[in-house]
C-alpha positions, 0 to 999 in steps of 0.5 A: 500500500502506498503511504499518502502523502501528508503536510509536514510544514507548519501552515503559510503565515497569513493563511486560512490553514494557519487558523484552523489548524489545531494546536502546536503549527509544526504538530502531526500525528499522521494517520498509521497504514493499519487506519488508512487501510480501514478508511479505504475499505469504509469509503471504497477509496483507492490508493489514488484517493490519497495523492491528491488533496482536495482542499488545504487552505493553504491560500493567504487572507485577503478578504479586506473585511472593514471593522465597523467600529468608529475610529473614536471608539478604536481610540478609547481601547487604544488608549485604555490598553495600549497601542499594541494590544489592539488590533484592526488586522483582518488576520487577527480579527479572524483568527480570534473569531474562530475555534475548532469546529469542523465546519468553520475549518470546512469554510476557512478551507473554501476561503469562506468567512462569515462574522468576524469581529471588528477589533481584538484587544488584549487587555493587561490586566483586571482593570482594564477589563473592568474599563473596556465592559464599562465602556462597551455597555455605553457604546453597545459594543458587544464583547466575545472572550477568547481564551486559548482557542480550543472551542468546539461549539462556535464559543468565539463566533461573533454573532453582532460584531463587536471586539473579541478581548483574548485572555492568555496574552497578558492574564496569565499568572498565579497570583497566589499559592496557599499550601495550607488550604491547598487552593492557589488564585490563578488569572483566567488566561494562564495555559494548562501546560504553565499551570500544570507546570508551575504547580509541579515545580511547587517547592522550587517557586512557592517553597511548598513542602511537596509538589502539586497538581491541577487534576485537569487534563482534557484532550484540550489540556495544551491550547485551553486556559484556566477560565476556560475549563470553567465557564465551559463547564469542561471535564479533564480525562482524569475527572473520575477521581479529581472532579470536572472543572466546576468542582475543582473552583471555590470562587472567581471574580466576574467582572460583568456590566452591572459591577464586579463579583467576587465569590467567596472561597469557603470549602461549603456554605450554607448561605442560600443560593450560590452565586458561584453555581450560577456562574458555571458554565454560563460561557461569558454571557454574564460576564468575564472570568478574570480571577479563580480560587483552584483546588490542587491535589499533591502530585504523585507520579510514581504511586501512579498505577496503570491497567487495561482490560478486555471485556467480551462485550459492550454491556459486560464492560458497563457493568463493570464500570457501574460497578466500579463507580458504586464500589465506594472504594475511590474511584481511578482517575483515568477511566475509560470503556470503548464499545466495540467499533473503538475498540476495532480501531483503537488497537490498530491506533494504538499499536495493539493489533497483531501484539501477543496481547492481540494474539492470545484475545482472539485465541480465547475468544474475545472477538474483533467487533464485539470485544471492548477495551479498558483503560485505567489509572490510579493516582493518590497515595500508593495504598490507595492506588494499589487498593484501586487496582486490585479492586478493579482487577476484581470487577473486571475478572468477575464481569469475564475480562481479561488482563491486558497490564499496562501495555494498552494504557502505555501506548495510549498515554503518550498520544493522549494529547495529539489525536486532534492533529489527525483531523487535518490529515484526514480533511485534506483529503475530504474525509471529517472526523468530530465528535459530540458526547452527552451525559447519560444515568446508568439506566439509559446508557444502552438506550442512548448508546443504541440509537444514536449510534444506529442512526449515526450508521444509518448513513452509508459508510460511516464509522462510529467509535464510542467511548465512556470516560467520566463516571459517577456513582450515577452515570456516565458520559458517551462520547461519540466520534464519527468518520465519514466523507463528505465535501458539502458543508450543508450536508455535514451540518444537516448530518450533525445536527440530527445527530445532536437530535437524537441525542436529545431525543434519546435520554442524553444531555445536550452536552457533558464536558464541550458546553453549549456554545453557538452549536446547540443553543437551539435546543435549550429551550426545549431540554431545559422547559420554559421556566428554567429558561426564563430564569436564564433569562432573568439572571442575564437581563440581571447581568447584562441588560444591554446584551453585549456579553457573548451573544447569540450563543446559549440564549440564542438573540436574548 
Protein backbone atom coordinates (compact mmCIF):
# COMPACT_ATOMS: atom_id res chain seq x y z
CA UNK A 1 0.00 0.00 0.00
CA UNK A 2 1.21 3.49 -0.77
CA UNK A 3 1.79 5.99 2.12
CA UNK A 4 -0.46 9.37 1.20
CA UNK A 5 1.48 11.98 1.13
CA UNK A 6 0.72 14.10 4.45
CA UNK A 7 1.91 18.21 5.01
CA UNK A 8 4.96 18.18 7.26
CA UNK A 9 5.19 22.12 7.35
CA UNK A 10 3.84 24.37 9.52
CA UNK A 11 0.99 26.41 7.56
CA UNK A 12 1.74 29.52 5.32
CA UNK A 13 1.53 32.72 7.58
CA UNK A 14 -1.37 34.82 6.94
CA UNK A 15 -3.21 31.83 5.63
CA UNK A 16 -6.53 30.14 6.33
CA UNK A 17 -4.54 26.94 7.47
CA UNK A 18 -2.96 28.83 9.89
CA UNK A 19 -6.37 29.48 11.64
CA UNK A 20 -7.96 26.30 11.81
CA UNK A 21 -5.05 24.06 12.15
CA UNK A 22 -5.01 22.77 15.51
CA UNK A 23 -2.65 23.27 18.11
CA UNK A 24 1.37 23.39 18.02
CA UNK A 25 1.98 24.53 13.90
CA UNK A 26 4.56 22.06 13.47
CA UNK A 27 2.44 19.36 15.39
CA UNK A 28 1.41 15.97 13.37
CA UNK A 29 0.02 12.85 14.29
CA UNK A 30 -0.14 11.17 10.76
CA UNK A 31 -2.52 8.57 10.01
CA UNK A 32 -0.99 4.83 10.50
CA UNK A 33 -1.23 2.28 7.29
CA UNK A 34 -3.31 0.00 9.55
CA UNK A 35 -6.09 3.28 9.86
CA UNK A 36 -5.87 4.32 6.18
CA UNK A 37 -6.24 0.79 5.13
CA UNK A 38 -9.65 0.72 7.32
CA UNK A 39 -10.84 4.06 5.93
CA UNK A 40 -10.18 2.92 2.21
CA UNK A 41 -12.29 -0.23 2.60
CA UNK A 42 -15.01 2.14 4.66
CA UNK A 43 -15.24 4.63 1.82
CA UNK A 44 -14.48 2.40 -1.32
CA UNK A 45 -11.16 4.54 -1.84
CA UNK A 46 -8.16 3.51 -3.91
CA UNK A 47 -4.96 4.42 -3.48
CA UNK A 48 -5.42 7.33 -5.82
CA UNK A 49 -7.74 8.98 -3.40
CA UNK A 50 -4.65 9.92 -1.28
CA UNK A 51 -2.44 11.52 -3.79
CA UNK A 52 -4.25 14.43 -4.44
CA UNK A 53 -5.52 16.83 -1.80
CA UNK A 54 -8.85 18.05 -2.10
CA UNK A 55 -8.59 21.41 -0.28
CA UNK A 56 -5.83 22.75 2.13
CA UNK A 57 -6.21 26.29 2.97
CA UNK A 58 -3.08 26.98 2.14
CA UNK A 59 -4.04 30.36 0.15
CA UNK A 60 -3.45 33.86 2.39
CA UNK A 61 -6.25 36.08 3.68
CA UNK A 62 -7.18 38.90 1.70
CA UNK A 63 -10.86 39.49 2.06
CA UNK A 64 -10.34 43.12 3.09
CA UNK A 65 -13.29 42.92 5.58
CA UNK A 66 -13.61 46.70 7.37
CA UNK A 67 -14.06 46.74 11.09
CA UNK A 68 -17.23 48.60 11.98
CA UNK A 69 -16.15 50.29 14.78
CA UNK A 70 -15.74 54.09 14.58
CA UNK A 71 -12.16 55.44 14.80
CA UNK A 72 -13.08 57.07 18.22
CA UNK A 73 -14.19 54.37 19.58
CA UNK A 74 -10.92 52.35 18.38
CA UNK A 75 -9.01 55.21 20.11
CA UNK A 76 -10.59 54.73 23.61
CA UNK A 77 -9.42 50.68 23.55
CA UNK A 78 -6.26 52.16 22.44
CA UNK A 79 -5.96 54.21 24.94
CA UNK A 80 -7.17 52.05 27.75
CA UNK A 81 -4.96 49.05 26.76
CA UNK A 82 -2.18 50.32 24.64
CA UNK A 83 -1.33 50.76 21.11
CA UNK A 84 -0.15 47.30 20.50
CA UNK A 85 -2.74 45.42 22.40
CA UNK A 86 -5.07 46.27 19.91
CA UNK A 87 -5.62 45.18 16.62
CA UNK A 88 -7.86 46.01 13.27
CA UNK A 89 -5.83 43.34 11.40
CA UNK A 90 -8.16 41.11 9.17
CA UNK A 91 -5.91 38.45 10.12
CA UNK A 92 -6.13 38.63 13.78
CA UNK A 93 -9.78 39.55 13.62
CA UNK A 94 -10.42 36.10 12.20
CA UNK A 95 -8.10 34.22 13.77
CA UNK A 96 -9.74 35.24 17.29
CA UNK A 97 -13.08 34.94 15.63
CA UNK A 98 -12.95 31.04 15.35
CA UNK A 99 -12.29 27.85 17.41
CA UNK A 100 -12.01 24.42 16.34
CA UNK A 101 -15.25 23.02 14.81
CA UNK A 102 -15.39 21.11 11.60
CA UNK A 103 -17.49 23.36 9.97
CA UNK A 104 -15.55 26.73 10.43
CA UNK A 105 -12.49 24.54 9.31
CA UNK A 106 -14.53 23.19 6.08
CA UNK A 107 -15.46 27.25 5.21
CA UNK A 108 -11.92 28.83 6.17
CA UNK A 109 -10.51 25.62 3.58
CA UNK A 110 -13.01 27.41 1.00
CA UNK A 111 -11.75 30.77 1.84
CA UNK A 112 -15.37 31.24 3.01
CA UNK A 113 -15.61 33.65 6.18
CA UNK A 114 -18.55 34.69 7.96
CA UNK A 115 -18.91 37.46 11.05
CA UNK A 116 -15.72 38.47 12.23
CA UNK A 117 -15.23 40.77 14.82
CA UNK A 118 -14.29 44.26 14.38
CA UNK A 119 -11.38 44.60 16.67
CA UNK A 120 -9.17 42.43 19.10
CA UNK A 121 -7.92 43.80 22.40
CA UNK A 122 -5.55 42.11 24.56
CA UNK A 123 -6.09 43.74 27.92
CA UNK A 124 -3.09 43.84 30.51
CA UNK A 125 -4.77 43.47 33.49
CA UNK A 126 -8.45 43.06 35.79
CA UNK A 127 -8.86 46.90 35.45
CA UNK A 128 -8.67 47.35 32.09
CA UNK A 129 -11.24 44.59 31.54
CA UNK A 130 -13.41 46.43 34.15
CA UNK A 131 -12.76 49.99 31.81
CA UNK A 132 -13.23 48.22 28.35
CA UNK A 133 -17.09 46.31 29.68
CA UNK A 134 -17.81 49.92 31.23
CA UNK A 135 -17.25 51.30 28.38
CA UNK A 136 -18.66 48.75 25.72
CA UNK A 137 -22.20 48.85 27.83
CA UNK A 138 -22.32 52.59 26.98
CA UNK A 139 -21.43 52.07 23.48
CA UNK A 140 -23.35 48.95 22.80
CA UNK A 141 -20.24 47.26 21.77
CA UNK A 142 -20.84 43.51 22.03
CA UNK A 143 -17.79 41.66 23.91
CA UNK A 144 -16.50 37.86 22.72
CA UNK A 145 -13.79 36.12 25.36
CA UNK A 146 -11.14 34.27 23.62
CA UNK A 147 -9.07 32.35 25.74
CA UNK A 148 -6.74 29.51 24.10
CA UNK A 149 -8.84 28.78 21.13
CA UNK A 150 -9.88 25.23 21.55
CA UNK A 151 -13.74 25.89 21.47
CA UNK A 152 -15.68 23.18 19.53
CA UNK A 153 -19.30 24.85 19.76
CA UNK A 154 -18.92 28.36 17.97
CA UNK A 155 -17.63 29.88 21.51
CA UNK A 156 -15.91 32.85 19.91
CA UNK A 157 -18.34 33.29 16.98
CA UNK A 158 -19.03 36.89 16.97
CA UNK A 159 -22.66 36.69 16.21
CA UNK A 160 -23.29 41.03 16.13
CA UNK A 161 -19.85 42.43 15.69
CA UNK A 162 -18.08 43.78 18.23
CA UNK A 163 -14.49 43.32 19.96
CA UNK A 164 -13.09 39.95 20.83
CA UNK A 165 -10.90 40.60 24.29
CA UNK A 166 -8.29 37.46 24.18
CA UNK A 167 -7.27 36.26 27.69
CA UNK A 168 -3.82 34.33 27.54
CA UNK A 169 -1.58 37.30 26.23
CA UNK A 170 -1.06 39.02 29.38
CA UNK A 171 -3.88 37.28 32.24
CA UNK A 172 -1.83 34.68 32.70
CA UNK A 173 -0.37 34.26 36.43
CA UNK A 174 -0.60 32.66 39.55
CA UNK A 175 -1.28 35.30 41.68
CA UNK A 176 -1.26 33.28 44.97
CA UNK A 177 -0.36 29.71 46.24
CA UNK A 178 -1.84 28.80 49.59
CA UNK A 179 -0.34 25.30 50.93
CA UNK A 180 -2.33 25.18 53.96
CA UNK A 181 -5.67 25.23 52.10
CA UNK A 182 -4.43 23.53 49.26
CA UNK A 183 -6.03 26.04 46.93
CA UNK A 184 -3.98 28.84 44.65
CA UNK A 185 -5.57 32.02 42.88
CA UNK A 186 -4.68 31.74 39.10
CA UNK A 187 -5.93 34.71 36.23
CA UNK A 188 -8.05 33.28 33.92
CA UNK A 189 -5.99 33.35 30.74
CA UNK A 190 -2.94 31.15 32.30
CA UNK A 191 -2.24 27.93 29.70
CA UNK A 192 -2.80 24.08 31.10
CA UNK A 193 0.95 23.42 30.48
CA UNK A 194 2.04 26.57 32.61
CA UNK A 195 -0.32 25.76 35.32
CA UNK A 196 0.05 22.32 35.46
CA UNK A 197 3.98 23.16 35.26
CA UNK A 198 4.24 25.72 37.85
CA UNK A 199 2.36 23.58 40.40
CA UNK A 200 4.60 20.96 39.90
CA UNK A 201 7.78 22.76 40.47
CA UNK A 202 5.71 23.96 43.78
CA UNK A 203 8.58 23.56 46.04
CA UNK A 204 11.03 25.44 43.87
CA UNK A 205 8.80 28.53 43.22
CA UNK A 206 6.48 28.96 46.36
CA UNK A 207 8.59 26.67 48.80
CA UNK A 208 5.92 24.17 49.21
CA UNK A 209 6.63 21.36 51.14
CA UNK A 210 5.67 18.86 48.18
CA UNK A 211 4.87 19.09 44.70
CA UNK A 212 1.22 19.53 43.06
CA UNK A 213 -1.05 19.14 40.81
CA UNK A 214 -4.27 20.58 38.84
CA UNK A 215 -6.04 17.30 38.22
CA UNK A 216 -7.40 18.98 34.96
CA UNK A 217 -6.23 17.35 31.87
CA UNK A 218 -8.78 17.37 28.59
CA UNK A 219 -7.62 16.29 25.23
CA UNK A 220 -7.50 20.48 25.03
CA UNK A 221 -5.15 20.35 28.24
CA UNK A 222 -2.27 22.14 25.64
CA UNK A 223 -4.43 25.27 23.76
CA UNK A 224 -7.22 25.71 26.89
CA UNK A 225 -7.00 28.03 29.55
CA UNK A 226 -7.86 28.22 33.13
CA UNK A 227 -11.12 30.36 32.96
CA UNK A 228 -11.86 28.40 30.14
CA UNK A 229 -12.12 24.97 31.99
CA UNK A 230 -14.65 26.56 33.95
CA UNK A 231 -17.30 28.66 32.17
CA UNK A 232 -17.33 25.77 29.94
CA UNK A 233 -18.04 23.52 32.14
CA UNK A 234 -15.28 21.33 30.81
CA UNK A 235 -14.20 17.81 32.35
CA UNK A 236 -10.41 16.70 32.09
CA UNK A 237 -9.59 12.92 31.03
CA UNK A 238 -8.66 12.18 34.89
CA UNK A 239 -12.23 13.57 36.22
CA UNK A 240 -13.47 10.38 37.92
CA UNK A 241 -11.28 10.70 40.71
CA UNK A 242 -10.20 14.50 40.61
CA UNK A 243 -13.64 16.08 39.61
CA UNK A 244 -14.99 18.14 36.45
CA UNK A 245 -13.99 21.95 36.44
CA UNK A 246 -16.96 23.32 38.22
CA UNK A 247 -15.97 21.45 41.01
CA UNK A 248 -12.36 21.93 41.07
CA UNK A 249 -13.06 26.04 41.97
CA UNK A 250 -14.08 27.67 45.06
CA UNK A 251 -14.65 31.14 43.73
CA UNK A 252 -13.85 33.56 40.61
CA UNK A 253 -14.08 37.11 40.11
CA UNK A 254 -16.51 38.23 37.36
CA UNK A 255 -16.33 41.39 36.12
CA UNK A 256 -19.68 41.95 34.50
CA UNK A 257 -21.88 45.43 33.04
CA UNK A 258 -23.89 45.91 36.46
CA UNK A 259 -20.29 45.61 38.64
CA UNK A 260 -17.89 43.02 39.87
CA UNK A 261 -18.48 39.61 41.69
CA UNK A 262 -16.41 38.10 43.76
CA UNK A 263 -17.36 34.93 45.36
CA UNK A 264 -16.31 33.60 48.40
CA UNK A 265 -13.52 30.69 48.66
CA UNK A 266 -15.21 28.91 51.58
CA UNK A 267 -14.95 24.95 51.15
CA UNK A 268 -19.18 24.80 51.87
CA UNK A 269 -21.51 27.21 52.94
CA UNK A 270 -24.95 27.24 53.71
CA UNK A 271 -25.60 30.84 52.83
CA UNK A 272 -28.59 30.18 50.29
CA UNK A 273 -28.22 30.15 46.69
CA UNK A 274 -24.85 30.34 45.36
CA UNK A 275 -23.71 32.99 43.03
CA UNK A 276 -20.83 30.78 42.02
CA UNK A 277 -23.15 27.80 40.62
CA UNK A 278 -24.94 30.25 38.61
CA UNK A 279 -21.81 31.49 37.01
CA UNK A 280 -20.56 27.50 36.00
CA UNK A 281 -20.64 27.11 32.53
CA UNK A 282 -22.88 30.37 31.91
CA UNK A 283 -19.64 30.79 28.95
CA UNK A 284 -19.50 34.74 29.24
CA UNK A 285 -22.91 36.00 28.74
CA UNK A 286 -22.99 37.33 32.42
CA UNK A 287 -19.96 38.42 32.05
CA UNK A 288 -15.71 37.83 32.24
CA UNK A 289 -13.93 35.34 34.23
CA UNK A 290 -10.99 37.05 35.45
CA UNK A 291 -9.56 35.55 38.62
CA UNK A 292 -10.40 31.89 40.09
CA UNK A 293 -9.53 30.01 43.56
CA UNK A 294 -8.32 26.23 42.14
CA UNK A 295 -8.17 23.38 44.36
CA UNK A 296 -4.97 21.26 43.85
CA UNK A 297 -4.05 17.80 44.53
CA UNK A 298 -0.47 16.62 45.71
CA UNK A 299 1.27 15.35 42.59
CA UNK A 300 2.40 11.87 42.83
CA UNK A 301 3.67 10.28 39.90
CA UNK A 302 5.48 7.37 41.00
CA UNK A 303 2.29 5.78 43.21
CA UNK A 304 0.57 6.20 39.80
CA UNK A 305 -0.84 2.76 38.71
CA UNK A 306 -1.98 1.55 35.36
CA UNK A 307 -4.04 -1.43 33.88
CA UNK A 308 -6.01 -2.41 30.87
CA UNK A 309 -8.60 -4.87 30.32
CA UNK A 310 -10.66 -6.58 27.59
CA UNK A 311 -14.22 -7.39 28.16
CA UNK A 312 -16.06 -9.57 25.76
CA UNK A 313 -18.85 -7.13 25.24
CA UNK A 314 -20.10 -3.81 25.43
CA UNK A 315 -22.85 -4.37 28.09
CA UNK A 316 -20.42 -6.93 30.00
CA UNK A 317 -17.83 -3.64 30.29
CA UNK A 318 -20.65 -1.38 31.59
CA UNK A 319 -21.46 -3.39 34.26
CA UNK A 320 -18.18 -3.43 35.41
CA UNK A 321 -17.82 0.36 35.28
CA UNK A 322 -21.15 0.78 37.03
CA UNK A 323 -19.83 -1.41 39.47
CA UNK A 324 -16.58 0.32 39.86
CA UNK A 325 -18.12 3.54 40.41
CA UNK A 326 -20.70 2.41 43.11
CA UNK A 327 -17.93 0.23 44.79
CA UNK A 328 -17.48 3.14 47.23
CA UNK A 329 -13.81 2.14 47.40
CA UNK A 330 -12.37 5.53 45.32
CA UNK A 331 -12.50 5.87 42.16
CA UNK A 332 -9.32 5.69 39.35
CA UNK A 333 -8.66 8.84 37.91
CA UNK A 334 -8.19 7.67 34.09
CA UNK A 335 -11.40 5.68 33.25
CA UNK A 336 -12.19 4.84 30.18
CA UNK A 337 -14.68 1.93 28.04
CA UNK A 338 -14.59 1.83 24.35
CA UNK A 339 -17.74 -0.11 22.73
CA UNK A 340 -16.72 -2.39 20.04
CA UNK A 341 -16.40 -0.10 16.65
CA UNK A 342 -13.30 1.87 19.06
CA UNK A 343 -12.02 -0.95 20.49
CA UNK A 344 -11.73 -2.37 16.35
CA UNK A 345 -9.59 0.91 15.69
CA UNK A 346 -8.13 1.86 18.59
CA UNK A 347 -5.88 -1.33 18.91
CA UNK A 348 -4.75 -0.58 15.37
CA UNK A 349 -4.14 3.23 16.53
CA UNK A 350 -2.71 2.28 19.47
CA UNK A 351 -0.28 -0.10 18.11
CA UNK A 352 -2.14 -3.31 19.73
CA UNK A 353 -3.10 -5.48 16.91
CA UNK A 354 -1.23 -8.11 15.74
CA UNK A 355 0.52 -7.92 19.85
CA UNK A 356 0.92 -11.05 21.63
CA UNK A 357 -1.94 -9.30 23.68
CA UNK A 358 -3.99 -9.28 20.10
CA UNK A 359 -3.00 -12.93 19.68
CA UNK A 360 -3.90 -14.56 22.93
CA UNK A 361 -7.76 -12.21 22.71
CA UNK A 362 -8.59 -13.84 19.75
CA UNK A 363 -7.01 -17.37 20.95
CA UNK A 364 -9.54 -17.25 23.89
CA UNK A 365 -12.34 -15.95 22.12
CA UNK A 366 -12.52 -12.34 22.52
CA UNK A 367 -13.85 -11.38 19.18
CA UNK A 368 -12.90 -8.45 16.68
CA UNK A 369 -16.36 -6.17 16.72
CA UNK A 370 -17.65 -7.36 19.90
CA UNK A 371 -14.55 -7.22 22.09
CA UNK A 372 -14.08 -3.81 24.28
CA UNK A 373 -11.03 -2.01 25.63
CA UNK A 374 -10.37 -0.75 29.26
CA UNK A 375 -8.41 1.86 30.36
CA UNK A 376 -7.33 2.91 33.58
CA UNK A 377 -5.07 4.61 36.32
CA UNK A 378 -4.92 5.26 39.64
CA UNK A 379 -3.14 8.24 41.27
CA UNK A 380 -3.18 9.29 45.35
CA UNK A 381 -1.12 7.86 47.85
CA UNK A 382 0.31 4.48 46.96
CA UNK A 383 -2.15 2.04 49.26
CA UNK A 384 -4.65 3.90 47.79
CA UNK A 385 -3.75 3.39 44.09
CA UNK A 386 -2.83 -0.34 44.77
CA UNK A 387 -6.33 -0.89 46.52
CA UNK A 388 -7.94 0.90 43.44
CA UNK A 389 -6.40 -1.55 41.20
CA UNK A 390 -6.74 -4.58 42.80
CA UNK A 391 -10.42 -3.72 43.09
CA UNK A 392 -10.99 -3.21 39.78
CA UNK A 393 -8.69 -6.10 38.70
CA UNK A 394 -11.66 -7.84 40.65
CA UNK A 395 -14.72 -6.39 38.83
CA UNK A 396 -13.12 -6.83 35.68
CA UNK A 397 -12.16 -10.65 36.46
CA UNK A 398 -15.75 -11.27 37.93
CA UNK A 399 -17.61 -9.34 34.54
CA UNK A 400 -15.41 -12.04 32.42
CA UNK A 401 -12.20 -9.59 31.30
CA UNK A 402 -9.09 -10.41 30.59
CA UNK A 403 -5.75 -8.57 31.62
CA UNK A 404 -4.39 -6.51 29.37
CA UNK A 405 -1.28 -4.99 32.28
CA UNK A 406 -0.44 -1.83 31.31
CA UNK A 407 0.70 -2.26 27.81
CA UNK A 408 -2.79 -0.93 26.26
CA UNK A 409 -2.58 2.24 28.62
CA UNK A 410 1.25 2.84 27.99
CA UNK A 411 0.56 3.05 24.27
CA UNK A 412 -2.10 5.05 24.73
CA UNK A 413 -0.57 7.57 27.34
CA UNK A 414 1.61 9.26 25.31
CA UNK A 415 -0.97 10.47 22.49
CA UNK A 416 -3.37 11.35 24.86
CA UNK A 417 -2.89 14.85 23.58
CA UNK A 418 -2.17 14.50 19.83
CA UNK A 419 -5.16 12.56 18.40
CA UNK A 420 -6.89 16.22 17.07
CA UNK A 421 -3.90 16.76 14.78
CA UNK A 422 -5.36 13.55 12.80
CA UNK A 423 -8.25 15.62 11.81
CA UNK A 424 -6.08 17.94 9.19
CA UNK A 425 -4.80 14.99 7.70
CA UNK A 426 -7.91 13.43 7.05
CA UNK A 427 -9.64 16.91 5.85
CA UNK A 428 -7.02 17.22 3.41
CA UNK A 429 -8.46 14.53 1.77
CA UNK A 430 -12.29 15.24 2.28
CA UNK A 431 -12.79 12.77 4.80
CA UNK A 432 -14.38 14.55 8.52
CA UNK A 433 -13.76 13.15 11.93
CA UNK A 434 -15.82 15.15 15.08
CA UNK A 435 -17.30 14.18 17.94
CA UNK A 436 -20.20 15.08 20.22
CA UNK A 437 -20.82 13.48 23.56
CA UNK A 438 -23.80 13.69 26.02
CA UNK A 439 -24.08 12.91 29.80
CA UNK A 440 -26.19 9.80 30.26
CA UNK A 441 -27.70 7.75 34.21
CA UNK A 442 -26.82 4.17 34.11
CA UNK A 443 -30.27 3.42 33.46
CA UNK A 444 -30.42 4.97 29.95
CA UNK A 445 -26.70 4.34 28.69
CA UNK A 446 -27.57 1.45 26.44
CA UNK A 447 -30.75 3.03 25.31
CA UNK A 448 -28.71 6.26 24.36
CA UNK A 449 -25.66 4.35 23.10
CA UNK A 450 -28.02 2.44 20.74
CA UNK A 451 -29.93 4.84 18.94
CA UNK A 452 -27.60 7.13 18.48
CA UNK A 453 -25.14 5.09 17.07
CA UNK A 454 -27.73 3.47 14.83
CA UNK A 455 -28.73 6.43 13.03
CA UNK A 456 -25.37 7.67 13.20
CA UNK A 457 -24.65 4.17 10.92
CA UNK A 458 -27.65 4.58 9.12
CA UNK A 459 -25.95 6.77 6.89
CA UNK A 460 -23.90 4.80 4.45
CA UNK A 461 -20.18 4.19 5.07
CA UNK A 462 -19.59 5.79 8.07
CA UNK A 463 -17.62 4.82 11.28
CA UNK A 464 -18.79 5.31 14.65
CA UNK A 465 -16.50 4.67 17.55
CA UNK A 466 -17.98 5.47 21.19
CA UNK A 467 -16.35 5.58 24.42
CA UNK A 468 -17.24 6.23 28.21
CA UNK A 469 -14.82 8.38 30.07
CA UNK A 470 -16.05 10.28 33.09
CA UNK A 471 -18.12 8.42 35.80
CA UNK A 472 -20.11 8.51 38.92
CA UNK A 473 -21.99 6.58 41.21
CA UNK A 474 -24.80 7.82 38.85
CA UNK A 475 -23.85 7.75 35.38
CA UNK A 476 -21.51 8.18 32.81
CA UNK A 477 -20.90 10.40 29.72
CA UNK A 478 -20.70 8.72 25.77
CA UNK A 479 -18.53 10.46 23.53
CA UNK A 480 -19.27 9.85 20.27
CA UNK A 481 -16.71 10.01 17.09
CA UNK A 482 -17.90 9.55 13.93
CA UNK A 483 -15.60 9.43 10.35
CA UNK A 484 -17.30 9.94 7.19
CA UNK A 485 -16.53 11.57 3.61
CA UNK A 486 -18.19 14.33 2.63
CA UNK A 487 -17.48 17.79 0.96
CA UNK A 488 -20.94 19.51 1.45
CA UNK A 489 -20.75 21.88 4.26
CA UNK A 490 -24.96 21.81 4.24
CA UNK A 491 -24.89 18.24 4.03
CA UNK A 492 -22.50 17.92 7.31
CA UNK A 493 -24.38 20.16 9.04
CA UNK A 494 -27.65 18.76 8.40
CA UNK A 495 -25.95 15.31 9.31
CA UNK A 496 -24.63 16.79 12.58
CA UNK A 497 -27.29 18.49 13.99
CA UNK A 498 -29.52 15.16 13.62
CA UNK A 499 -27.38 13.75 15.49
CA UNK A 500 -27.20 16.40 18.50
CA UNK A 501 -31.33 15.45 17.93
CA UNK A 502 -31.06 12.15 18.75
CA UNK A 503 -29.28 12.59 21.16
CA UNK A 504 -31.75 14.87 22.87
CA UNK A 505 -34.34 12.63 21.77
CA UNK A 506 -32.91 9.63 23.06
CA UNK A 507 -32.43 10.27 27.03
CA UNK A 508 -28.92 12.16 26.58
CA UNK A 509 -27.80 15.99 27.67
CA UNK A 510 -27.22 18.49 25.17
CA UNK A 511 -23.55 18.12 26.15
CA UNK A 512 -21.12 16.77 29.01
CA UNK A 513 -17.92 18.48 29.11
CA UNK A 514 -17.71 20.75 25.40
CA UNK A 515 -20.65 23.16 26.64
CA UNK A 516 -23.41 24.99 24.92
CA UNK A 517 -21.91 27.28 22.94
CA UNK A 518 -23.49 28.60 19.31
CA UNK A 519 -23.90 24.62 18.37
CA UNK A 520 -26.78 23.55 20.33
CA UNK A 521 -28.29 26.56 21.77
CA UNK A 522 -31.44 25.90 19.84
CA UNK A 523 -32.16 23.07 21.74
CA UNK A 524 -32.16 24.71 25.11
CA UNK A 525 -35.32 25.62 25.39
CA UNK A 526 -36.87 22.60 24.56
CA UNK A 527 -34.11 20.44 27.09
CA UNK A 528 -34.48 22.84 29.74
CA UNK A 529 -38.59 23.75 29.78
CA UNK A 530 -39.64 27.38 29.53
CA UNK A 531 -39.49 28.19 33.31
CA UNK A 532 -35.69 27.24 33.50
CA UNK A 533 -35.04 29.18 30.78
CA UNK A 534 -36.66 32.23 31.87
CA UNK A 535 -34.65 32.12 34.87
CA UNK A 536 -31.77 32.05 32.50
CA UNK A 537 -33.13 34.76 31.13
CA UNK A 538 -33.66 36.80 34.12
CA UNK A 539 -30.12 36.08 35.59
CA UNK A 540 -28.93 37.73 32.09
CA UNK A 541 -31.02 40.64 31.79
CA UNK A 542 -29.82 40.97 35.91
CA UNK A 543 -26.20 40.77 34.27
CA UNK A 544 -26.17 42.26 31.24
CA UNK A 545 -29.08 44.10 30.46
CA UNK A 546 -27.88 45.59 27.12
CA UNK A 547 -26.86 42.09 25.66
CA UNK A 548 -23.09 42.78 24.78
CA UNK A 549 -21.65 39.67 26.80
CA UNK A 550 -21.32 36.66 24.46
CA UNK A 551 -24.47 36.95 22.26
CA UNK A 552 -26.06 34.64 20.20
CA UNK A 553 -24.74 31.76 21.90
CA UNK A 554 -26.55 29.61 24.95
CA UNK A 555 -29.68 32.30 24.86
CA UNK A 556 -29.69 32.39 21.29
CA UNK A 557 -30.75 36.61 20.39
CA UNK A 558 -31.90 37.18 24.30
Amino acid sequence: MKTPKWINEAPKEGSFRSIFKYGDPMGFKHPNDRLIDELKKKFNLSDNSFTEMESTGNNIISHNIESKLSIEQVEKFISISGKENVSSKEYDRLYYSTGKTVEEAMNLRRSIIKTITDLVVHPRNKSEISAIVIYCNEQRIPIYTFGGGSSVNFGFYPEKGGITIVMNTHLNNIISFNETNQTVRVESGMMGPDFEEALNNAPKLYNAKTSFTCGHFPQSFEYSTVGGWFITLGSGQQSSYYGDAGELVLGVEMISPTGNIITKEYPATANGPKILDIIKGSEGIYGIIVELTWKIYKYMPDNRQRFGYIFPNWKAGVDACREISQGEFGMPAVFRISDAEETHHGLKLYGIENTIFDKIMTFRAYKPMERCLFLGTSDGDKHFTKNIKRKVHNICKKHGAMNLTSFPVKKWEPGRYRDPYLREDLMDYGIIIDTLETGVSWDQVHEVHQQVREFIKSRPNTICMTHASHFYAQGTNLYFIFIIKEADIDAYREFQEAIIDKIHKSGGSLSHHHGVGRMVAKWMPEHLGEEQMNVLKALKKHFDPNNIMNPGKQLLNQ
